[in-house]
Jmol script that loads the backbone (N, CA, C; Angstrom):
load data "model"
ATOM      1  N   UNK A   1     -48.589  20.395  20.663  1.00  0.00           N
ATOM      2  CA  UNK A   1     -47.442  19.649  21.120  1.00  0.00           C
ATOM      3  C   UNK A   1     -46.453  19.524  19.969  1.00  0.00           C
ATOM      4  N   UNK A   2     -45.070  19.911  20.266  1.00  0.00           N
ATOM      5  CA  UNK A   2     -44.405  19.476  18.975  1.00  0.00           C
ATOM      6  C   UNK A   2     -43.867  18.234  18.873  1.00  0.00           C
ATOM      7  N   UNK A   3     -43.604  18.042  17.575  1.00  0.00           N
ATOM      8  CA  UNK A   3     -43.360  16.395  17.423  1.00  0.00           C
ATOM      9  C   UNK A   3     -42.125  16.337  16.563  1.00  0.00           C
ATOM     10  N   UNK A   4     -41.243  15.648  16.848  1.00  0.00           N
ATOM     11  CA  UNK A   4     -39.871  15.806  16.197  1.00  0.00           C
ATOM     12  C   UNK A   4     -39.751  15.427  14.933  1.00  0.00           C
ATOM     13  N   UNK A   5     -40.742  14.496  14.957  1.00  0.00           N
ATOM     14  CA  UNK A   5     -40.964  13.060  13.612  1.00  0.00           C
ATOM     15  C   UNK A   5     -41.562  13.764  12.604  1.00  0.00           C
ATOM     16  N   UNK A   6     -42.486  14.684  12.937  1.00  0.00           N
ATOM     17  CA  UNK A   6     -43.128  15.678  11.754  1.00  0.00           C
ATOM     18  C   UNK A   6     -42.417  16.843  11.369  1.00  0.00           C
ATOM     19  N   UNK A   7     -41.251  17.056  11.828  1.00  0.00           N
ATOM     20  CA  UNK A   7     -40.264  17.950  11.409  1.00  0.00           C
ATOM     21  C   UNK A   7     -39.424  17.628  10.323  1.00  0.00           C
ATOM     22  N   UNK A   8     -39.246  16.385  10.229  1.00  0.00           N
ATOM     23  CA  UNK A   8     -37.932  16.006   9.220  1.00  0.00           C
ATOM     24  C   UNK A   8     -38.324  16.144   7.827  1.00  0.00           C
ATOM     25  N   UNK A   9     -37.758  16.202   7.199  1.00  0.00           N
ATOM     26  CA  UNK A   9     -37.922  16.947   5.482  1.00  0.00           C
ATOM     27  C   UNK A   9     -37.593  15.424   4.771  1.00  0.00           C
ATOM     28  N   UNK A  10     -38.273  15.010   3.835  1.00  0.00           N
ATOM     29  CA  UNK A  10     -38.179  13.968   2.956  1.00  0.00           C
ATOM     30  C   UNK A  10     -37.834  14.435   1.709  1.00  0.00           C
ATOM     31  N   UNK A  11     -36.398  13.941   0.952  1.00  0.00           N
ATOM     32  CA  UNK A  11     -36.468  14.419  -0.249  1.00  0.00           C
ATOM     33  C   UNK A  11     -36.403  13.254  -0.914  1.00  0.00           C
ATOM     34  N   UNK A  12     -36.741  13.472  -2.369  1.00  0.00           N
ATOM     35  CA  UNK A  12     -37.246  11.990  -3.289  1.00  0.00           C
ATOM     36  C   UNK A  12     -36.163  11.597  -3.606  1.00  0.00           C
ATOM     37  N   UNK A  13     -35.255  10.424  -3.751  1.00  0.00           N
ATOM     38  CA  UNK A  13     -34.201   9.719  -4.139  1.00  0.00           C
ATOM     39  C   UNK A  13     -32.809   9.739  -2.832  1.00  0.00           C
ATOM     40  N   UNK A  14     -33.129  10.714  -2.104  1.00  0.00           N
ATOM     41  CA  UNK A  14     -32.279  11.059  -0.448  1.00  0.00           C
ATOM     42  C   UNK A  14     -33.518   9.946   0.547  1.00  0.00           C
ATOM     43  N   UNK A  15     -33.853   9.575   0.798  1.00  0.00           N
ATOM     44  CA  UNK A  15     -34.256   8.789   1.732  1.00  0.00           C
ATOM     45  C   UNK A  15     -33.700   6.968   2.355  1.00  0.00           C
ATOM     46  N   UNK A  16     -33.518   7.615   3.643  1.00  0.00           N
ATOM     47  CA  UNK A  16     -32.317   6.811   4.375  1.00  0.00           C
ATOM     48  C   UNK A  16     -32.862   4.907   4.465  1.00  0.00           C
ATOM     49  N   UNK A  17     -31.740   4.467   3.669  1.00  0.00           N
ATOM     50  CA  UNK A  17     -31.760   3.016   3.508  1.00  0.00           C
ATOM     51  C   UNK A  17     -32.343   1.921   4.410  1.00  0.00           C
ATOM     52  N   UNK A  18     -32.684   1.280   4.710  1.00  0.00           N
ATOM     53  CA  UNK A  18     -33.453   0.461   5.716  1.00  0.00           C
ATOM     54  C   UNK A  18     -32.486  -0.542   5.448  1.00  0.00           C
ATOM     55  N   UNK A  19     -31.692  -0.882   6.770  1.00  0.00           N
ATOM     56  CA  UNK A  19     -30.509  -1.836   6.892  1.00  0.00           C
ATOM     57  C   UNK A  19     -30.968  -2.882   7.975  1.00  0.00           C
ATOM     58  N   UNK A  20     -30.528  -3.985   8.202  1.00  0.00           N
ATOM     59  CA  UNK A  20     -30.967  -5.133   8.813  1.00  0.00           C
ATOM     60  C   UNK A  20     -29.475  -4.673   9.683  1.00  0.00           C
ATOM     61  N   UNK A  21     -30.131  -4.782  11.379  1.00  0.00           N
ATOM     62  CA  UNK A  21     -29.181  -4.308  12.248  1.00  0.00           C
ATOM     63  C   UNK A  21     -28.172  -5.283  12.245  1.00  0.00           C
ATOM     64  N   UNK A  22     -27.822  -6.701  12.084  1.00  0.00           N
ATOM     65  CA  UNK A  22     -26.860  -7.571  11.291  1.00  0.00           C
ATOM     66  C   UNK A  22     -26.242  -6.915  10.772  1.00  0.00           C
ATOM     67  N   UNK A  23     -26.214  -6.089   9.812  1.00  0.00           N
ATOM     68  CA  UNK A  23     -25.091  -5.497   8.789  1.00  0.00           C
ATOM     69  C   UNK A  23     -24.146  -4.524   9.663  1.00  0.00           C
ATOM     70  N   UNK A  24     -24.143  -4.348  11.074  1.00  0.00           N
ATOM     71  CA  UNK A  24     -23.476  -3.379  11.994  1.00  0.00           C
ATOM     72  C   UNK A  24     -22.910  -3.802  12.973  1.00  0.00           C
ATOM     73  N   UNK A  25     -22.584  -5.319  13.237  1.00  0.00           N
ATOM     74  CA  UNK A  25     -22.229  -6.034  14.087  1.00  0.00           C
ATOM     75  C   UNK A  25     -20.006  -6.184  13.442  1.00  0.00           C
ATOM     76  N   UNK A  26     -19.469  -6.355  14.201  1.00  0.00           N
ATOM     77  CA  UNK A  26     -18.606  -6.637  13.836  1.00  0.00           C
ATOM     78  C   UNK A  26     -17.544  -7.615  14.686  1.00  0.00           C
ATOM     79  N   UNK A  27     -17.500  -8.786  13.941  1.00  0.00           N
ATOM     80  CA  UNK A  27     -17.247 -10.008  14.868  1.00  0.00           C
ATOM     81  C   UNK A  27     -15.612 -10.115  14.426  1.00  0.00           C
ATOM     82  N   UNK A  28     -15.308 -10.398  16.065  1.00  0.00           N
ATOM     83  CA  UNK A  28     -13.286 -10.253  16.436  1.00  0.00           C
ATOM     84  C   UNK A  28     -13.138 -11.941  15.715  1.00  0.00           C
ATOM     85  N   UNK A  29     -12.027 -11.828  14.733  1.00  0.00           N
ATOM     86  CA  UNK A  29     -11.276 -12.735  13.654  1.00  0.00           C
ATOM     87  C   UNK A  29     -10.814 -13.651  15.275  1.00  0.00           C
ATOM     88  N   UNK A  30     -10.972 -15.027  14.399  1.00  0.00           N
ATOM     89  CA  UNK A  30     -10.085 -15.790  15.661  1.00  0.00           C
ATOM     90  C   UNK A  30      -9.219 -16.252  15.969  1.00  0.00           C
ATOM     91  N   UNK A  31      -8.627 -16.511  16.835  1.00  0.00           N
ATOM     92  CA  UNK A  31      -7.142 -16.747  17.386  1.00  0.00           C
ATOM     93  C   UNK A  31      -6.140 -17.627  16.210  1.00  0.00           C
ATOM     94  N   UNK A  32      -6.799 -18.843  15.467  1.00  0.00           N
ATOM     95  CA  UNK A  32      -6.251 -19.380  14.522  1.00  0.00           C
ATOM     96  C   UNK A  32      -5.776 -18.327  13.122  1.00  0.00           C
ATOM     97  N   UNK A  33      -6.992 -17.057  12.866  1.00  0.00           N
ATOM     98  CA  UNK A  33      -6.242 -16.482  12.158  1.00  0.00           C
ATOM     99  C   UNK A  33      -5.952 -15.356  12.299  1.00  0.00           C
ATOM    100  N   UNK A  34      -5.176 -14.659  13.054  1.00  0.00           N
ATOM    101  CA  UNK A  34      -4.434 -13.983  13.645  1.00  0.00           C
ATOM    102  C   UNK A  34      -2.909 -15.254  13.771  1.00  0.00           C
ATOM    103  N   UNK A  35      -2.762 -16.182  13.834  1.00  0.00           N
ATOM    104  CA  UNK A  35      -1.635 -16.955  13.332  1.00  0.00           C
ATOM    105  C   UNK A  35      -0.890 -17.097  12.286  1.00  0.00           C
ATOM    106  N   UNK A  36      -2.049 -17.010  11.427  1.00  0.00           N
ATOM    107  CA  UNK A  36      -1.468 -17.420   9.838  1.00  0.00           C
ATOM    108  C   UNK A  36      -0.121 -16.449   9.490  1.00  0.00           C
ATOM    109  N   UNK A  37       0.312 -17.371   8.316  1.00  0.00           N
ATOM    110  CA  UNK A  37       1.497 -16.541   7.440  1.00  0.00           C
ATOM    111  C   UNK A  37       0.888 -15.340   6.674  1.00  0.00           C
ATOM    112  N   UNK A  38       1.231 -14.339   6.386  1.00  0.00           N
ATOM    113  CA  UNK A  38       1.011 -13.264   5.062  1.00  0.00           C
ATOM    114  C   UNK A  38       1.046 -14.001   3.892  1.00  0.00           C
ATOM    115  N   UNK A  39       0.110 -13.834   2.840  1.00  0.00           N
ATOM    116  CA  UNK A  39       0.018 -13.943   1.909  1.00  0.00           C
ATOM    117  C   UNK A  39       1.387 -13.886   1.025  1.00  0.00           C
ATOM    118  N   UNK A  40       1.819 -14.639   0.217  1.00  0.00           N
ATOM    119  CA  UNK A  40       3.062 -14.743  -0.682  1.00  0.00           C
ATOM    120  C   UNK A  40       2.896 -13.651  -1.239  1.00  0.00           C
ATOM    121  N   UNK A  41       4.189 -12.706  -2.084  1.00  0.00           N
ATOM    122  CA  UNK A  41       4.064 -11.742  -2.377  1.00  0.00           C
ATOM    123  C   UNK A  41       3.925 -12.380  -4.402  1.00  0.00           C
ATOM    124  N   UNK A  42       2.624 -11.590  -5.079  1.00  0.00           N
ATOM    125  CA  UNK A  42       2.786 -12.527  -6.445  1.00  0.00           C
ATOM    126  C   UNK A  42       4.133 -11.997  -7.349  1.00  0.00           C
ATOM    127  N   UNK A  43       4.773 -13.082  -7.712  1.00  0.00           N
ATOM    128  CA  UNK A  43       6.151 -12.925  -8.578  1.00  0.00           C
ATOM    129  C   UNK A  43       6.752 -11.630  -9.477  1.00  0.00           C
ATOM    130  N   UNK A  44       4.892 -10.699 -10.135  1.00  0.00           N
ATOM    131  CA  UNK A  44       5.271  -9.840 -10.478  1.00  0.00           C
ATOM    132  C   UNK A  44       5.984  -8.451 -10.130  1.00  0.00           C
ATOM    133  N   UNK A  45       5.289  -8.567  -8.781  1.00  0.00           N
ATOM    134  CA  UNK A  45       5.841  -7.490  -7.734  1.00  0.00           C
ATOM    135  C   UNK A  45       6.964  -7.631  -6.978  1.00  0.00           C
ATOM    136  N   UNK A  46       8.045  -8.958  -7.410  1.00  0.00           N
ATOM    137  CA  UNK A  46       9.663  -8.955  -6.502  1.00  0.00           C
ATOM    138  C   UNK A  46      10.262  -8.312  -7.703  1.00  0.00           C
ATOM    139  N   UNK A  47       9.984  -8.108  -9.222  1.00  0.00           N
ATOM    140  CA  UNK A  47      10.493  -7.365 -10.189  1.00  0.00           C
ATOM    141  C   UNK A  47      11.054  -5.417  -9.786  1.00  0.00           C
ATOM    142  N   UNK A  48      11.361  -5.108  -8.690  1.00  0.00           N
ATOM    143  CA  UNK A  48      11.483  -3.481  -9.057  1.00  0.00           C
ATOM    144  C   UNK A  48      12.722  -3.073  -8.981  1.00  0.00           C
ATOM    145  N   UNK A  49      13.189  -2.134  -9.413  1.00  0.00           N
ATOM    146  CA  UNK A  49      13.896  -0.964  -9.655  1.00  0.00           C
ATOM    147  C   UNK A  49      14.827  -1.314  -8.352  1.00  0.00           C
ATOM    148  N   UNK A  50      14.198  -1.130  -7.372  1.00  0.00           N
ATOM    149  CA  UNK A  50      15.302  -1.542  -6.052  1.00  0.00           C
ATOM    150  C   UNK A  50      15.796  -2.536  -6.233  1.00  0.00           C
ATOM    151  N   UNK A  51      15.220  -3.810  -6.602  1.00  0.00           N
ATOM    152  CA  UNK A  51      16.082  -5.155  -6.676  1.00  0.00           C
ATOM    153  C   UNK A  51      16.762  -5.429  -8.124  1.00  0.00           C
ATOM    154  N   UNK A  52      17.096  -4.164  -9.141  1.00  0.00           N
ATOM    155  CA  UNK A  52      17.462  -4.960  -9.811  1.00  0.00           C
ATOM    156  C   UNK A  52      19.071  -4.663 -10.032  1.00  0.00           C
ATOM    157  N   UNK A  53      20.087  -5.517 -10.667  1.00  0.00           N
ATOM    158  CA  UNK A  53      21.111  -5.026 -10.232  1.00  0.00           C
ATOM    159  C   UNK A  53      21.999  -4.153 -11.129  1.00  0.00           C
ATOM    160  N   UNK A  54      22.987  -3.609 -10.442  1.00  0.00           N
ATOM    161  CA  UNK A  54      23.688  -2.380 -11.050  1.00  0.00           C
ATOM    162  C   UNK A  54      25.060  -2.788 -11.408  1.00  0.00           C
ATOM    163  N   UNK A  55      25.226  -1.565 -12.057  1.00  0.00           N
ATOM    164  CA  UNK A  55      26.792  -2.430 -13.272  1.00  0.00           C
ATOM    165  C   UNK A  55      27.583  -1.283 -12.776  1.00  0.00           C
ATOM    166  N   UNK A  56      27.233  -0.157 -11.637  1.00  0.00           N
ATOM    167  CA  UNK A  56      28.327   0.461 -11.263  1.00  0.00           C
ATOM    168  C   UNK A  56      28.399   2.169 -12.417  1.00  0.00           C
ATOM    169  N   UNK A  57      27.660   2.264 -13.066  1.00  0.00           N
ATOM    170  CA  UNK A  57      27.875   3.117 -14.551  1.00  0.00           C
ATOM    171  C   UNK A  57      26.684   4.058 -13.994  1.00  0.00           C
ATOM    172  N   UNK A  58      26.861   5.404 -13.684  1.00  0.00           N
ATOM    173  CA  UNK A  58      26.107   6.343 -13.449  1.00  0.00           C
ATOM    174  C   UNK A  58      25.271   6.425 -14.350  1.00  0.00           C
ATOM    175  N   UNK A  59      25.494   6.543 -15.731  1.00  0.00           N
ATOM    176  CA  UNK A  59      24.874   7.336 -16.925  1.00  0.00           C
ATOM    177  C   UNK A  59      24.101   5.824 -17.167  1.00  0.00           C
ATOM    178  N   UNK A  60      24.359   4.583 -17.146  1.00  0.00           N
ATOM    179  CA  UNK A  60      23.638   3.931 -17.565  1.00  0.00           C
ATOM    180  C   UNK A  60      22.072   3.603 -17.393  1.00  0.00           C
ATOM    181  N   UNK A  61      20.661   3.303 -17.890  1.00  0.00           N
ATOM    182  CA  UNK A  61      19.586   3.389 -17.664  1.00  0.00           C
ATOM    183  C   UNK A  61      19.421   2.141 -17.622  1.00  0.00           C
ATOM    184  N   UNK A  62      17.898   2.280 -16.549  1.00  0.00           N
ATOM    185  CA  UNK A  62      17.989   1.567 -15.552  1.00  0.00           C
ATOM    186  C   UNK A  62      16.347   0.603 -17.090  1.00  0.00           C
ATOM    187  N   UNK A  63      16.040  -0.881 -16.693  1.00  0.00           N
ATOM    188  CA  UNK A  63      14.400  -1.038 -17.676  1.00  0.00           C
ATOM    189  C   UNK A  63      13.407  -0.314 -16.837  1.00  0.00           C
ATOM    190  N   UNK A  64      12.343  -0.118 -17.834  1.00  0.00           N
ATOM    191  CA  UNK A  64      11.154   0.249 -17.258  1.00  0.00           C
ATOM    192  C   UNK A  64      10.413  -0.439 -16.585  1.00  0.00           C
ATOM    193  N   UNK A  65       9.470   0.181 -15.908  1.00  0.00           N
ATOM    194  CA  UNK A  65       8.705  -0.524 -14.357  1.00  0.00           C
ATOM    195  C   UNK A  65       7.597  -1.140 -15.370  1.00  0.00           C
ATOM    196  N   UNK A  66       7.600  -2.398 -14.827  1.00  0.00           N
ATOM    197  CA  UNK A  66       6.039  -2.710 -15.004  1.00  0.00           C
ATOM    198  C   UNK A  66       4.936  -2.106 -14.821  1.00  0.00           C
ATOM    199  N   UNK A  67       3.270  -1.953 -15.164  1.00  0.00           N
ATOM    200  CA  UNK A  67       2.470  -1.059 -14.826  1.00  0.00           C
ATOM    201  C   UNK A  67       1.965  -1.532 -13.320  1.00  0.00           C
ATOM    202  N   UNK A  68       2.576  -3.200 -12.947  1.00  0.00           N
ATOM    203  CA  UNK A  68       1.803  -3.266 -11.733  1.00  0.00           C
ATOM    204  C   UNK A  68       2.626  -2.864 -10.520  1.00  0.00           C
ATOM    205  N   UNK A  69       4.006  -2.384 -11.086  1.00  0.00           N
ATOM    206  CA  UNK A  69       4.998  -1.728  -9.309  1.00  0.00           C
ATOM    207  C   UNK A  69       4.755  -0.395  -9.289  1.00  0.00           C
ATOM    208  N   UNK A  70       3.909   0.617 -10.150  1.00  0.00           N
ATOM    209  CA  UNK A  70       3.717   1.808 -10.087  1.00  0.00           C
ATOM    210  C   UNK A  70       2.648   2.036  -8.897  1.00  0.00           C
ATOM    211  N   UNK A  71       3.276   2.993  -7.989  1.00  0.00           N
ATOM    212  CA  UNK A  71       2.110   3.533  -7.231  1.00  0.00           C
ATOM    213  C   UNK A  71       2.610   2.540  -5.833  1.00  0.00           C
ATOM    214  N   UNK A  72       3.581   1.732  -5.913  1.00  0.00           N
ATOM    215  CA  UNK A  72       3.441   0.673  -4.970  1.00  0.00           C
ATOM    216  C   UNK A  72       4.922   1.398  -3.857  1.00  0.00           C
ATOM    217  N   UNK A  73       5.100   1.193  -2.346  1.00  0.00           N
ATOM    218  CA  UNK A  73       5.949   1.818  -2.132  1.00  0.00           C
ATOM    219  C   UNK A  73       6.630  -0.105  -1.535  1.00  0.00           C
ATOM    220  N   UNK A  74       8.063   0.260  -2.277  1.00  0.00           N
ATOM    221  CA  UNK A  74       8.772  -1.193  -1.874  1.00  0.00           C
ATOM    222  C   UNK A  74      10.109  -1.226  -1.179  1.00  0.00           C
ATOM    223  N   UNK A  75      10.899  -1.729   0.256  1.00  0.00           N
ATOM    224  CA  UNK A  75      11.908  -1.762   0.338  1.00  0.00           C
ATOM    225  C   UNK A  75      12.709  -2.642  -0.372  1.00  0.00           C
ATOM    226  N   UNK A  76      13.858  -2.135  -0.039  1.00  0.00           N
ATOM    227  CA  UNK A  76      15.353  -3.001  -0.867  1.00  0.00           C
ATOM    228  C   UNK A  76      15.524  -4.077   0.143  1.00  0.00           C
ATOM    229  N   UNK A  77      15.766  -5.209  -0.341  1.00  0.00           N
ATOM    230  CA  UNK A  77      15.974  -6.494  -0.303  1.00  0.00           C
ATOM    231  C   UNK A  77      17.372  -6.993  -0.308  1.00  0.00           C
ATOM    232  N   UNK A  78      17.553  -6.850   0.693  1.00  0.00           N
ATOM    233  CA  UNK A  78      19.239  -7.043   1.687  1.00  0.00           C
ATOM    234  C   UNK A  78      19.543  -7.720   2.509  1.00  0.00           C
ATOM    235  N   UNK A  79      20.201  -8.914   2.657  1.00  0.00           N
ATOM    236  CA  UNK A  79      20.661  -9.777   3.812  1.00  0.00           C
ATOM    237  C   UNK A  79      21.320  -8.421   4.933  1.00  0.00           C
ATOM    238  N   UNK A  80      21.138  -9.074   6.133  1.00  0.00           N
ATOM    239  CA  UNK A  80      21.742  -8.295   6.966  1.00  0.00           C
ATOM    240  C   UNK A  80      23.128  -8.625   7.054  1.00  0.00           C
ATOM    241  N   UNK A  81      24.599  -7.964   7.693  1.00  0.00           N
ATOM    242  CA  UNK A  81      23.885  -6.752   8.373  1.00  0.00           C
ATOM    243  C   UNK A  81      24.187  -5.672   7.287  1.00  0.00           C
ATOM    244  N   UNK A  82      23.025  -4.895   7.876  1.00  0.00           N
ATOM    245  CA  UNK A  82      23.092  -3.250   6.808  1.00  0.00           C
ATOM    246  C   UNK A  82      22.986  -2.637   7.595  1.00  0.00           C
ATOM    247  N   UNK A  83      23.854  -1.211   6.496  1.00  0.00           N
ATOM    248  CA  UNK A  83      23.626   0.358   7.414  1.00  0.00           C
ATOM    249  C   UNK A  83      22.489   0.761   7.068  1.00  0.00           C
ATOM    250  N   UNK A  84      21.816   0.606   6.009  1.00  0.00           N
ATOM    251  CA  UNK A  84      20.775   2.269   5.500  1.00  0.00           C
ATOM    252  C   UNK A  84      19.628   0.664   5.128  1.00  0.00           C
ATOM    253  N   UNK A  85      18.061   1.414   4.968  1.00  0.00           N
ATOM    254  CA  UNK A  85      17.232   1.041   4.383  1.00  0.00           C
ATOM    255  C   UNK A  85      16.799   1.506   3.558  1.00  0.00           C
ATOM    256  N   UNK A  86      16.538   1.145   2.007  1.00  0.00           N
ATOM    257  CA  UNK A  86      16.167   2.078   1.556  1.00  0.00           C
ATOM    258  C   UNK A  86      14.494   1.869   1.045  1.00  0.00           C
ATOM    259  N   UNK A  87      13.607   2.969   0.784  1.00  0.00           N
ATOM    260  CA  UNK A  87      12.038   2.802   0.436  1.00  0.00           C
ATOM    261  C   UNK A  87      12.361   3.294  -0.932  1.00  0.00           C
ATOM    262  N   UNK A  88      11.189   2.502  -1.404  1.00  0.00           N
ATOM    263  CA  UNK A  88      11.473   3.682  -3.293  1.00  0.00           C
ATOM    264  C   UNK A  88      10.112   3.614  -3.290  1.00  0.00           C
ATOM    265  N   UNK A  89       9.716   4.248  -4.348  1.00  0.00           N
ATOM    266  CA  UNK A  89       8.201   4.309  -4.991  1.00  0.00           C
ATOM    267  C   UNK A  89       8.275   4.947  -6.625  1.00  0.00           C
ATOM    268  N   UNK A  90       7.505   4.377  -7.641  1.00  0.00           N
ATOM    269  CA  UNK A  90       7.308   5.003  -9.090  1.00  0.00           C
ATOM    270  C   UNK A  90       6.536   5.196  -9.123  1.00  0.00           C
ATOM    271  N   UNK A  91       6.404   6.413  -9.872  1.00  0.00           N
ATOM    272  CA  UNK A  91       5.295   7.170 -10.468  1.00  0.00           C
ATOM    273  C   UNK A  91       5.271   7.178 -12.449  1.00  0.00           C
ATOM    274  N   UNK A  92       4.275   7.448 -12.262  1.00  0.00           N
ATOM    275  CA  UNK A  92       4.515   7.996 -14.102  1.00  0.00           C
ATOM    276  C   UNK A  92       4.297   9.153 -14.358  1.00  0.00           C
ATOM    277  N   UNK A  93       4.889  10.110 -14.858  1.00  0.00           N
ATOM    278  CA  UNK A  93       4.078  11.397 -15.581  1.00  0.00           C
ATOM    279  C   UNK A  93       4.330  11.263 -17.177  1.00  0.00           C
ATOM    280  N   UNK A  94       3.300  11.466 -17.515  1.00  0.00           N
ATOM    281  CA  UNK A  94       3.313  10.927 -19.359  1.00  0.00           C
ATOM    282  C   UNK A  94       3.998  10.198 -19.297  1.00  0.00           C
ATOM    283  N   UNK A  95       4.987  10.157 -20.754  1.00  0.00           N
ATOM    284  CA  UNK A  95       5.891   9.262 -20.759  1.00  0.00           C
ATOM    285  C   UNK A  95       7.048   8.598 -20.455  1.00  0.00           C
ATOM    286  N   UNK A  96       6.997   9.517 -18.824  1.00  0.00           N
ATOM    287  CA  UNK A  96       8.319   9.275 -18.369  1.00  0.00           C
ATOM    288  C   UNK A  96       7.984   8.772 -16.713  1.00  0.00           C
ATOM    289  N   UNK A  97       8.884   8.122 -16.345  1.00  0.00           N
ATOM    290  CA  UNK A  97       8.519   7.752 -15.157  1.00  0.00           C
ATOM    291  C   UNK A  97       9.520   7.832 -14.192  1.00  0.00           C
ATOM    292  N   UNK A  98       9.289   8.682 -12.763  1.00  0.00           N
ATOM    293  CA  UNK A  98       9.690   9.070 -11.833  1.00  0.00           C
ATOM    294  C   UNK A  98       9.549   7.934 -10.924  1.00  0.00           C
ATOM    295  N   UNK A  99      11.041   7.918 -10.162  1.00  0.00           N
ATOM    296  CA  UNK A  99      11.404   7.037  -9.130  1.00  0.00           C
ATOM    297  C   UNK A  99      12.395   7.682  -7.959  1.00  0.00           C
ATOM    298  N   UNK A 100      11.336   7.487  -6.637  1.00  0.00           N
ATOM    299  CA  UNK A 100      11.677   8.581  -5.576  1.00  0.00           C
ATOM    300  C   UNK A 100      12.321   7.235  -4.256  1.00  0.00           C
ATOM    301  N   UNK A 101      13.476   7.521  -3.973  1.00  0.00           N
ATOM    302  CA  UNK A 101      14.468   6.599  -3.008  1.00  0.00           C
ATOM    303  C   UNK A 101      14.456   7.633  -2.039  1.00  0.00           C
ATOM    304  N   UNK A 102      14.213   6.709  -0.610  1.00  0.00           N
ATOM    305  CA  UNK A 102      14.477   7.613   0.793  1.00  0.00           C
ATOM    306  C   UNK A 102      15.361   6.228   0.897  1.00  0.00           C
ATOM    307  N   UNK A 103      16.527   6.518   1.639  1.00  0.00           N
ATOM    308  CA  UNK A 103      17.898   6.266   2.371  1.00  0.00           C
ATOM    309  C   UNK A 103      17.634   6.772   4.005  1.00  0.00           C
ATOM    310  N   UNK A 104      17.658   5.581   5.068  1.00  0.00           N
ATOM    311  CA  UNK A 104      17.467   5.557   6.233  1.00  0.00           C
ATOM    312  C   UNK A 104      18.198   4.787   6.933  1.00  0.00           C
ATOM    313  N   UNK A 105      19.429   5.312   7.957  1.00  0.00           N
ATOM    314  CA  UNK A 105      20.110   4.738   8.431  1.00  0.00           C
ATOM    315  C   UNK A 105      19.110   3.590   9.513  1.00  0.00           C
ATOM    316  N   UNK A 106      20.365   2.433   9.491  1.00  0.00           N
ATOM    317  CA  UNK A 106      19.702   1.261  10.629  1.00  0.00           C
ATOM    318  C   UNK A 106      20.206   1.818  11.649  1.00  0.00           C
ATOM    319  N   UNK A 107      19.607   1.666  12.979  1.00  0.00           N
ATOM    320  CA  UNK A 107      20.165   1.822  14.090  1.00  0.00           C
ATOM    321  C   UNK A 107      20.640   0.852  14.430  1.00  0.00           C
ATOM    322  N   UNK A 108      22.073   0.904  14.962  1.00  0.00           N
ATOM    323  CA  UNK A 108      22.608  -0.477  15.288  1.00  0.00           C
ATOM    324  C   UNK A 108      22.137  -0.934  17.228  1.00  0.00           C
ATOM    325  N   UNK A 109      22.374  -1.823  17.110  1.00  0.00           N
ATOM    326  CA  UNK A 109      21.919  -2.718  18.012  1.00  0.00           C
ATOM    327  C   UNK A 109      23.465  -3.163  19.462  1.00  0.00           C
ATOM    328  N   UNK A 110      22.791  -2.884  20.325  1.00  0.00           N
ATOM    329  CA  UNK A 110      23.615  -2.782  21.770  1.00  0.00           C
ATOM    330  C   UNK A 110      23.855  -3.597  22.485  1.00  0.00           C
TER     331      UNK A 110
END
end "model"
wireframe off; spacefill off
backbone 0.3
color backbone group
């Protein structure tokens, strides 16, 4: 008779974890928090490149990013009404650091 259980291959340090079926349950958050506010954004991260302001001077340079807005993608911070939105994101390569702006018109409203 074959037996399925005597088929399986055991290898030493690969053998499958013994989990308490508890750990696979996943219980729906409740109505109170699904209410809440978002978390405040922390002070270091309203610092970027999008919000800071301009003197109008092409050639002029802009300060450097903190290490904690790198990697982070942030919109510009604009009372309405506006035409465009814009997203930015920084990067670093060595010692220089790249900053990529998408420009997205608003659709106006009817």
């Amino acid at each position: 008779m074959y037996n399925s259980l005597q088929d399986q291959v055991s290898v030493a340090g690969f053998d499958i974890p013994s989990s308490p079926d508890a750990s696979y349950n996943n219980v729906y958050p409740a109505n109170e928090e699904e209410g809440r506010e978002p978390l405040a954004l922390p002070p270091h991260l309203q610092h970027t490149l999008l919000n800071h302001p301009t003197n109008g001077d092409p050639c002029a340079s802009v300060p450097s990013p903190q290490n904690v807005t790198l990697n982070h993608l942030y919109i510009e911070n604009r009372e309405p009404p506006r035409s465009v939105v814009a997203l930015g994101v920084t990067h670093r390569f060595r010692s220089k650091f790249v900053t990529v702006v998408l420009y997205k018109p608003v659709p106006r409203r009817r």
